[in-house]
N, C-alpha and C positions, 0 to 999 in steps of 0.2 A: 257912697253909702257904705255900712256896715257892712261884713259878712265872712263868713266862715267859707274859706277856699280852698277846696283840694286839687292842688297842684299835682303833674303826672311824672315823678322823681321815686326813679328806680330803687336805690338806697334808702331812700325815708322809706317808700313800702316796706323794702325788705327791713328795715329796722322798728320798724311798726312791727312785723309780724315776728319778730326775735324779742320784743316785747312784751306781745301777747302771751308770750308762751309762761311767763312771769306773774302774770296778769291781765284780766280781761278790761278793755277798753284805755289800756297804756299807750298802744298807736297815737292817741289824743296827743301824747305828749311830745312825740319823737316822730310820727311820721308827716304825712304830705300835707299837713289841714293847720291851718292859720288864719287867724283873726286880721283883716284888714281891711281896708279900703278898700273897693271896685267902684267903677263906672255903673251905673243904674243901667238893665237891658234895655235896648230898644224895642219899640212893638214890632213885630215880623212884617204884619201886614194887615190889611183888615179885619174885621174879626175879632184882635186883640187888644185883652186888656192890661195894666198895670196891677197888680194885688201887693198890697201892704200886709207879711202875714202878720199876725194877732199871737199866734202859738203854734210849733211846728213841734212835731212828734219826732223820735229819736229810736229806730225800729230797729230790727236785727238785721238787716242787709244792711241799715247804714254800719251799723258794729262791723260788721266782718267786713267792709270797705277799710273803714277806720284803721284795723288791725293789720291789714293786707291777708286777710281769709277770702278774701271775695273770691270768686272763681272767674279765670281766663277767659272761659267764654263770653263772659260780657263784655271786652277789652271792642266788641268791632262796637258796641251798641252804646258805646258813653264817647263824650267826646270833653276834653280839658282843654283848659280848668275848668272844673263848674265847680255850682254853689251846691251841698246838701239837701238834700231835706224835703219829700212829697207828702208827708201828712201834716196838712195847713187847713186852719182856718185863717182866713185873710179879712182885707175891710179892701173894695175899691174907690178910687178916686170921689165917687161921688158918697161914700160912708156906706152902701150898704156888705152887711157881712155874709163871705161867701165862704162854701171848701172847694179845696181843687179833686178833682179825678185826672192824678199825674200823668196816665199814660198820654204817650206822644202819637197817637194813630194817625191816620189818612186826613183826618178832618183839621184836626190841627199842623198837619203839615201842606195843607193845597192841594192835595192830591184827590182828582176827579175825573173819572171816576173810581170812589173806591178799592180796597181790596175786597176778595168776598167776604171773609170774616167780619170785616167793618160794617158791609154792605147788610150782613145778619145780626147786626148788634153785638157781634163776639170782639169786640175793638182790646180784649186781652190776648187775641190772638193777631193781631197786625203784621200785614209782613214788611209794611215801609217803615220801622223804626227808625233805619241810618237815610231813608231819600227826601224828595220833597224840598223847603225851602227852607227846614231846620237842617245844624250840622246834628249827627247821631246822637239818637238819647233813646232809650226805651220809654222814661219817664222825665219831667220835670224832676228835676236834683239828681240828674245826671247826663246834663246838656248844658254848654257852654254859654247857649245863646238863649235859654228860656230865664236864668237864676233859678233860686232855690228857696225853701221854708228855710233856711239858715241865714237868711240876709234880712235887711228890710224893704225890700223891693224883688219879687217878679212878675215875669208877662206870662199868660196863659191865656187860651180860645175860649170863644164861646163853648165851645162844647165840651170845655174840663169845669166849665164852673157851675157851682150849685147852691143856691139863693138858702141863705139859713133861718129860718120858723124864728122868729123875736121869742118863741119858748126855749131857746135853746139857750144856756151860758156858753162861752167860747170850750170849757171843761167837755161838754157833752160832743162840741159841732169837730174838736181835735179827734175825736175819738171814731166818725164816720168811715174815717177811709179804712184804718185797720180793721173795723169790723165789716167792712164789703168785701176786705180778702177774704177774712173767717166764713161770711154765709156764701162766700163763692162754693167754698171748700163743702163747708156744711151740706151743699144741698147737691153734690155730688155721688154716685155712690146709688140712685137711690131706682128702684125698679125692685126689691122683692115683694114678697106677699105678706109684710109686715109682721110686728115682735120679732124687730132685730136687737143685736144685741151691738152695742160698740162704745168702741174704746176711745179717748180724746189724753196721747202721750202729750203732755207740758202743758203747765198753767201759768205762762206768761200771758200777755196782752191778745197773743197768736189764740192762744188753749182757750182762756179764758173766752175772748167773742164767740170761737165756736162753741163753749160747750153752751154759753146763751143762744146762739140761733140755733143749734138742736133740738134744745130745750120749747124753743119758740116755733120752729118751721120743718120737724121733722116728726108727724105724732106715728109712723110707723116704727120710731125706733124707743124698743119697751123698757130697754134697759142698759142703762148710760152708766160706764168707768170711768173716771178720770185719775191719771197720774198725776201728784203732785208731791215735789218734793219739801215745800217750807209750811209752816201752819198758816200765815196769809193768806197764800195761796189757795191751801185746801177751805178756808173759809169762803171764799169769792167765790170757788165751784161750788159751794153747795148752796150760796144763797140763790147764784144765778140761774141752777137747774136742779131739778129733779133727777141724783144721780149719786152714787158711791164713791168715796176719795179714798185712793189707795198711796200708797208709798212705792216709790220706783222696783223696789224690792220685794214687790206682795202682789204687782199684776197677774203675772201666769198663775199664781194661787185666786187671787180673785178672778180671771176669767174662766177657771175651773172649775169653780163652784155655782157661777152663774148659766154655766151652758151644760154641765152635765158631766162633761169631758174627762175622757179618763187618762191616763199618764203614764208615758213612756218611763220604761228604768233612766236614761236619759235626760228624763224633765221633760219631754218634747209630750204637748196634750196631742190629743187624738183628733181634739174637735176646735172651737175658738169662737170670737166674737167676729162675725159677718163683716164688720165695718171697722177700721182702723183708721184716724187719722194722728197723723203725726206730723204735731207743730213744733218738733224743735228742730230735725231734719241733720242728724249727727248719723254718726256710724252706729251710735250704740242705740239711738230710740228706731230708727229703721228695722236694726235687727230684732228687738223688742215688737215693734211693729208685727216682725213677722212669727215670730218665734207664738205670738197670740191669734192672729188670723185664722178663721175657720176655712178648711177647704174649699175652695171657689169662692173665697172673701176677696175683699177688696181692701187693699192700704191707701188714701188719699193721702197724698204727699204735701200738706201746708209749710211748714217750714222751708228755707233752699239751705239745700243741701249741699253745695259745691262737692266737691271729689269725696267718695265716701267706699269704705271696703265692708262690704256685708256679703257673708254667704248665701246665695238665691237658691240653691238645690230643694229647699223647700217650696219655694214661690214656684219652680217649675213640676215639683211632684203632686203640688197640692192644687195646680191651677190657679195660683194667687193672680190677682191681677194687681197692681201699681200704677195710680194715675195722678199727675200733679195738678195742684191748682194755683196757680197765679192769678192773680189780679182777680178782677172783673167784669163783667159786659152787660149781657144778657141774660136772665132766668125763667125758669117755666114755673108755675109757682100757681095752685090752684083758685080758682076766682072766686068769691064771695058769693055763697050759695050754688054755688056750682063743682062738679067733678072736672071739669074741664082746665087742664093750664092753659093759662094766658101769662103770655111775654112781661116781664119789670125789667124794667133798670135795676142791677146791683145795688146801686146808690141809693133811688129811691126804697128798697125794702133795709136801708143800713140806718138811714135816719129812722125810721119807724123802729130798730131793733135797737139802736141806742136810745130812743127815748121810752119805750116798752123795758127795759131790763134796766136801764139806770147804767148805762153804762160812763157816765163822764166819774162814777165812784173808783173809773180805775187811775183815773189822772193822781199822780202817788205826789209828784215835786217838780217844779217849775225853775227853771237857770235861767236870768239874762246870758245875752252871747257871751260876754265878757267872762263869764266864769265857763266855758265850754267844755275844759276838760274835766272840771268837776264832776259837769252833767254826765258827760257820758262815762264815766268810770263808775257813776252811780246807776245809770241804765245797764251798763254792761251786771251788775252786782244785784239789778233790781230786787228777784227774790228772795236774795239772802238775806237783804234788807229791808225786807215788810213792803217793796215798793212793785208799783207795777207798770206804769206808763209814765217816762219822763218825758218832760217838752221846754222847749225854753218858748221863753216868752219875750214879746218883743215889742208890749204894748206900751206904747210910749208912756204912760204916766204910771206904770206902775214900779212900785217899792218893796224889793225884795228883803225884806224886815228876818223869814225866816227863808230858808232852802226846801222843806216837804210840807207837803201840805195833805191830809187826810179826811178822805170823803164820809 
């Protein structure tokens, strides 16, 4: 079969990442990832199925792999070669169309009984990523022996896969798994006694979901910022929420004026917005992050961040707290007529928030494999270029006439 293979060759990293510094998404061209042939995965073991993906999403962990940004600590949790790529819709064997939920937990690896996180539905919190009967992955498309959304063939368990509503176009069902990160994130953060005020740094794919599940699943928070630096961009936030689009350069002026706060000879406010999440996870939106946090706020970390230099003296005078969200699991999430939370699946409330907000209008342009470094030099560039979620596509009858396409 097809597929995009990143090989684990020390030199193409490092020449990916003397690239990147040239340009974003140039690894494509020079480092470890090549178009070729492979052997179709076997099934592990019961359980498992075959998935044909349909369209695989092109996210920012895979960019900073790409480039060789990715950060060392995941070096025990991935295992080479593998294939790319955990945001899929797929088709299996017998045609019907699924998405995957990549991560590799307890259930997909044999392991029983559980860890406890798995065992509470926090399966983003797994502690067997490297054991079990797979070799290490944290997720599917970054495991040797599962493939990847960059081929046209993987295997996944029962328990990553998720049956797609015939209301769905493949545009909408691609779009699932990155907004299960966003309302992971989204619904983090949350215990005050409502008319909070917060901020959502970066209006990529990341920004973007959350400032939709804010807008959708969080009604104590009264007063929504969003940083955004292209005009695209800033049109997407405001159709998707009820909120203000500011420019990278006019946040602490706008979180000044919305919280009352008054200003340090310094620029440093007195006060800030309760809630920060920051989806792009650089040195400079972190500090940003912080430099707007009100005393005893919270920063939710969406983006990953790998190795990053920010001054904390603040986070520790002001009581900040910093909390990351990865992935998905489990959410408490109030019941229908009721004050009381009850447990969802991430998944299940992503499909209802991609179909609630219209979110397959982020799917921006579509690669076959074959043109791969195209694609992702144009993901890596998305907002500069009006785009916002690239995906190749790999449905066998389809004819790539144009390169973007617009929702």
């Amino acid at each position: 079969m097809k597929a995009l293979l990143f090989e684990r060759s020390l030199p193409k990293f490092a020449a990916a990442r003397v690239a990147s510094e040239w340009r974003s998404g140039s690894g494509a061209r020079v480092g470890p990832l090549r178009l070729t042939d492979v052997d179709e995965p076997d099934l592990p073991a019961p359980g498992w199925h075959r998935v044909r993906p349909r369209l695989s999403g092109i996210c920012g962990s895979d960019l900073a792999t790409i480039d060789g940004r990715a950060s060392r600590y995941f070096e025990p949790l991935v295992s080479f070669p593998f294939v790319p790529g955990h945001e899929v819709v797929g088709e299996l064997d017998g045609g019907a169309r699924v998405v995957l939920e990549p991560v590799l937990r307890c259930a997909a690896r044999g392991i029983d009984p559980p860890c406890p996180a798995c065992a509470q539905g926090q399966t983003n919190r797994c502690r067997n990523l490297a054991f079990g009967h797979l070799k290490p992955g944290l997720q599917t498309g970054y495991c040797s022996l599962t493939g990847g959304g960059w081929g046209t063939a993987l295997v996944a368990h029962d328990s990553q896969l998720h049956a797609v509503p015939d209301s769905f176009s493949d545009q909408a069902a691609v779009m699932v798994e990155p907004a299960a990160c966003a309302l992971h994130g989204a619904l983090l953060g949350r215990g005050g006694a409502g008319h909070e005020t917060a901020v959502v740094i970066g209006a990529g794919t990341l920004g973007l979901c959350t400032v939709a599940a804010l807008g959708r699943l969080r009604p104590d928070i009264e007063t929504l910022l969003v940083v955004a630096k292209h005009p695209e961009q800033r049109r997407l936030a405001r159709d998707l929420a009820d909120c203000t689009v500011v420019e990278p350069g006019e946040l602490a002026r706008g979180v000044r004026r919305r919280t009352g706060s008054l200003v340090l000879d310094s620029g440093q406010l007195t006060g800030g917005a309760s809630l920060v999440f920051d989806c792009v996870g650089t040195s400079q939106s972190l500090s940003s992050a912080l430099e707007v946090v009100a005393p005893g706020g919270t920063v939710v970390l969406l983006g990953m961040p790998g190795q990053v230099k920010v001054d904390l003296t603040g986070l520790w005078q002001r009581e900040v707290s910093i909390t990351g969200a990865y992935a998905y699991g489990t959410e408490l999430v109030a019941g229908a007529g009721t004050e009381a939370a009850v447990p969802r699946r991430t998944f299940d409330l992503s499909f209802e928030l991609v179909a609630d907000a219209g979110l397959e209008r982020l799917v921006s342009a579509l690669y076959p494999l074959t043109r791969y470094r195209e694609a992702i030099q144009h993901a890596a560039a998305a907002g500069r270029r009006g785009a916002t979620k690239v995906a190749f596509d790999l449905r066998p009858t389809r004819k790539f006439r144009t390169k973007e396409m617009h929702a």
